[in-house]
N, C-alpha and C positions, 0 to 999 in steps of 0.2 A: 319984465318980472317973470317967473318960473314959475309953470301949473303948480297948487300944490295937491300934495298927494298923500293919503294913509292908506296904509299896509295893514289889512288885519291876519291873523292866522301867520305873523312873516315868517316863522322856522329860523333856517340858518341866514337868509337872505336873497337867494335865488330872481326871488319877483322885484322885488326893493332892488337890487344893482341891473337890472333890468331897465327897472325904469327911471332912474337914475340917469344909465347911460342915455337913455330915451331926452333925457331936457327934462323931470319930474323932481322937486324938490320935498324929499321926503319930509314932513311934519312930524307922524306919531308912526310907532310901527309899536306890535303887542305880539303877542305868542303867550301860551299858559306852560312854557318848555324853557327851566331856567338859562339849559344850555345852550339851547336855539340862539336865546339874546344876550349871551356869553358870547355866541361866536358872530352874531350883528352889529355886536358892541365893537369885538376887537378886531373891524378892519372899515376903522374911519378914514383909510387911504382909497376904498371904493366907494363904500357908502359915508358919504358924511356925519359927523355925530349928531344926531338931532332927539327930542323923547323917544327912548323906546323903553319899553316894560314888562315886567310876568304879568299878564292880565286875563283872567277868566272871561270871555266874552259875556256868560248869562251872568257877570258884577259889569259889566260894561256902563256906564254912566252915558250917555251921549251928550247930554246937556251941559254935562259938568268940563267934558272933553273939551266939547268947542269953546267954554268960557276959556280953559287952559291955553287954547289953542290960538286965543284972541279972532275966533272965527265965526260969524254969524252963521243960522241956518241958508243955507243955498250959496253958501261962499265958495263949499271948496270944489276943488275938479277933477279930481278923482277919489273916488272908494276904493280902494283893490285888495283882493284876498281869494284865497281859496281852502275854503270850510273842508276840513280833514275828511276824506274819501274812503276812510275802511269800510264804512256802511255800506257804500254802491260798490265796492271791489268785485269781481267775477271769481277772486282768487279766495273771496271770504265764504268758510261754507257757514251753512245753522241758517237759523230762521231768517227773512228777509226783513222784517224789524229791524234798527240797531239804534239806540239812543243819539248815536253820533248824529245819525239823519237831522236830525233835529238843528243840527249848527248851521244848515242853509238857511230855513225857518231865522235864526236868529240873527245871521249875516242882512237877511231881507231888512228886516225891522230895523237893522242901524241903516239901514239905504234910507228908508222910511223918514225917519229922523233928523238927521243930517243933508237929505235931497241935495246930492252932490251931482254937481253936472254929469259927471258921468260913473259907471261905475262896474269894475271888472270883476268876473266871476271865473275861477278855472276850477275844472275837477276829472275824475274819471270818465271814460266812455259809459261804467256802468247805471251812472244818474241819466242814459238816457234810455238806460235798460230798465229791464223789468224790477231792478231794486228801488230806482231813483224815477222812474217816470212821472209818476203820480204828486209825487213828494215837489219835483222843479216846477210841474205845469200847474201846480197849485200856486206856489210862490210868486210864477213869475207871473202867471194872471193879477197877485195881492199889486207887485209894481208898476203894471203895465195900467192898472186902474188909480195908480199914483200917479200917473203922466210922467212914463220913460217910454221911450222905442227898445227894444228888446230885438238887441243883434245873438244870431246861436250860429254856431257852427263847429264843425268836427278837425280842426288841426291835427295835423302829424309835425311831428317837432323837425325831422329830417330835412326838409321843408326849407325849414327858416334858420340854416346854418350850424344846427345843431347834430352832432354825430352820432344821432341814435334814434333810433325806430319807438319814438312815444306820442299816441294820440290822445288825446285831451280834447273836454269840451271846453270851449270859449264863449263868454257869453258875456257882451257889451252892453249895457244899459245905458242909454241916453236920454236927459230930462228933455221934454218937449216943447221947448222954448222957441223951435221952430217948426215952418210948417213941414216940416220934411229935415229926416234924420243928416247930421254929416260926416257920421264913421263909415268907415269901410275897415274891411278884413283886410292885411297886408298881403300884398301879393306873395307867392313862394318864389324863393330865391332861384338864380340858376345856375349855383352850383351845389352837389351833395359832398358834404363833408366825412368822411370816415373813418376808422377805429386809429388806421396807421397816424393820416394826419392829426388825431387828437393827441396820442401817445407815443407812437412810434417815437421821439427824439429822448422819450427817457431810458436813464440805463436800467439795468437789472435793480431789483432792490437787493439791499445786504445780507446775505446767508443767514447771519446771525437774528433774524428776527426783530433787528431794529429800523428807525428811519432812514432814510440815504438822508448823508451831510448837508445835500444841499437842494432838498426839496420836503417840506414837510410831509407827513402822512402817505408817504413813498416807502411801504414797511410788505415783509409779504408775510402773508398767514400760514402759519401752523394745519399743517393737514396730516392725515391721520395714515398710516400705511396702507387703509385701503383704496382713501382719497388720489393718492399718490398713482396707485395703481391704474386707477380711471383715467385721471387725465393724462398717464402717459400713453396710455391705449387710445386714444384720441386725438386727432387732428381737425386744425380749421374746420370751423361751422359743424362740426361733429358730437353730436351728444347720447345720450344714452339707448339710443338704439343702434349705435356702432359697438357695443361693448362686448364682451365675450360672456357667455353666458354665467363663467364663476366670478365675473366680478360685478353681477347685478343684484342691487339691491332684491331681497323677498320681495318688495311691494312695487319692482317693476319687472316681474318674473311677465307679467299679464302685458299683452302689448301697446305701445303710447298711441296705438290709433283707438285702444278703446279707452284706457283711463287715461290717456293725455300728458303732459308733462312730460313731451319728449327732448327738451333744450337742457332739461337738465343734468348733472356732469359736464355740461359741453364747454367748446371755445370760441371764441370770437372769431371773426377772418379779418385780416387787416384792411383788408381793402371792400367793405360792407360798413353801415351802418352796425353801430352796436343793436344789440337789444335794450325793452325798457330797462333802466336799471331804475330797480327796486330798492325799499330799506333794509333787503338784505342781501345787497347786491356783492358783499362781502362774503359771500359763500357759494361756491361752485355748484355746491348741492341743490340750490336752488333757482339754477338756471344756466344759460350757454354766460356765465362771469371767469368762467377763464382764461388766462392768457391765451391769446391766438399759438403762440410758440412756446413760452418758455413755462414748465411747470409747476406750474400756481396760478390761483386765483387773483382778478386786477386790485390792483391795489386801491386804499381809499383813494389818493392822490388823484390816481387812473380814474377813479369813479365822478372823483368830481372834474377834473378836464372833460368829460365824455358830457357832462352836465354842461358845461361850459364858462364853468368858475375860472377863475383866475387862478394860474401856477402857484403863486401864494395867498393865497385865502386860508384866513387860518377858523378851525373848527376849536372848538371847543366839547368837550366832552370824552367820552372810553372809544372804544372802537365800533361798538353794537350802537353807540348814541350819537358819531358819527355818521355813522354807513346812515341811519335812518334821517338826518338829517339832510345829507346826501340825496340821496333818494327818494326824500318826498320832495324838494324840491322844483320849484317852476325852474325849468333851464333858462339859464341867462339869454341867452341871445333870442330866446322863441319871446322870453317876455321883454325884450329891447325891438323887436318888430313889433309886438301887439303896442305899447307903449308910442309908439314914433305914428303907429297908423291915427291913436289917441291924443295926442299932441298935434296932427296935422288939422282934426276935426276943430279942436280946442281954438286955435288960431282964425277959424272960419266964423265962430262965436259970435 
């Protein structure tokens, strides 16, 4: 019989076909993002159809779920989710406050609740910065005084077969039903995947601003004559400190070793990991998101291969509710490692 497993926070699907390919039979998956479970909904060829919902986590019922779910407390084997991260971003300026913080807080309490053998936590590097510090070692003390083992560690996705340079914390919870924990972190792979291998075999996308025929969301964007002018003045791995001085923005007249944000305007190298791609990874403006060669920014298509979505996965949504969809995303295959190393523990049980 197959772990079973909920997905909270699931977005587009990213973690859910992760663990999926892992051996995890998904139960419930929720998101409070109609599109999100528009685009979880329609591709029951990766993930299977099983409950998924708009669901406000602080309307969250827990009791009511597991009756749904025909599941008692301590039945099921994994929790997994990861609590929306703009509060701890490094990228978010203004107060260190942020309401959002609050959804780890509230991810705990369904651990709490439901005391699922095990249960996975993924987010920002910044939760274990100065925004998030305080906020995680409070929590994870409220768990760890629930009787779980509390696994942490710093993941880079590149690592785990994925083609892009994105670090995340990971962080395992294990109920303590033995005397000694039986997860481990998945070892990193040995080979590194890169931009060509994930893209390089599609063609150009269509002049005209629509999708290629035979690949969804293979579309290129609209850039602006001065947009145009940057990334033609730029080559591989080259970003806004290659430019010429009339084609720099006012607000990067001052240089990127003091205000920073030198990757953006830039382009990819084919033979590199990409960079994190972001929820607005659909815009050159806002990082090294442009094509290594040809000029334009990558496609969504591009975005989510680089994530490690499947060629056809289909999104649901505009192209701004795409890209962020995209983008916030757990990459599939970094959560098909975590997933398998979860599964190996599970069997030990």
């Amino acid at each position: 019989m197959k772990c079973k497993c909920i997905d909270c926070f699931c977005g587009a699907g990213g973690l859910a076909l992760g663990l999926v390919n892992a051996g995890f039979e998904l139960c419930y998956s929720f998101d409070i993002d109609p599109k999100a479970i528009g685009s979880i909904c329609s591709n029951t060829k990766y993930i299977p159809s099983h409950l998924t919902e708009v669901q406000d986590i602080y309307q969250l019922d827990s009791d009511l779920l597991l009756q749904r779910l025909n599941l008692k407390i301590g039945e099921l084997d994994l929790l997994a989710g990861g609590p929306p991260c703009q509060g701890f971003s490094i990228q978010r300026g203004g107060e260190d406050t942020d309401e959002r913080n609050d959804l780890v807080r509230c991810y705990i309490q369904i651990v709490k609740n439901i005391r699922p053998k095990f249960f996975l936590m993924e987010n920002v590097p910044g939760i274990i910065g100065k925004r998030g510090t305080a906020i995680l070692k409070t929590n994870l003390e409220i768990i760890e005084n629930e009787g779980y083992f509390v696994h942490q560690q710093l993941l880079d996705a590149q690592n785990y077969e994925v083609p892009q340079r994105r670090k995340r914390v990971i962080i395992v919870g294990e109920r303590c039903d033995h005397d000694s924990p039986l997860f481990h972190f998945p070892k990193p792979s040995d080979t590194i995947l890169t931009v060509r291998d994930a893209i390089g075999f599609l063609p150009p996308p269509p002049d005209d601003y629509t999708d290629h025929p035979n690949y969804l969301n293979h579309r290129r964007d609209r850039l602006t004559e001065g947009s145009l002018k940057r990334i033609q003045a730029v080559k591989e791995g080259q970003g806004r400190d290659f430019l010429p001085e009339d084609l720099l923005l006012p607000c990067h007249k001052v240089s990127s070793s003091v205000i920073g944000h030198r990757n953006v305007f830039g382009r990819m190298c084919w033979d590199k990991v990409a960079p994190t791609i972001t929820a607005r990874f659909d815009s050159f403006s806002r990082g090294m998101f442009g094509h290594p060669v040809q000029d334009r920014t990558i496609s969504l298509r591009e975005g989510a291969l680089l994530q490690t979505f499947p060629i056809d996965f289909k999104f649901i949504g505009n192209k701004v509710e795409v890209a962020r969809q995209i983008g916030n995303a757990v990459p599939v295959k970094l959560a098909e490692h975590i997933g398998n190393s979860i599964i190996n523990a599970l069997k030990r049980w």
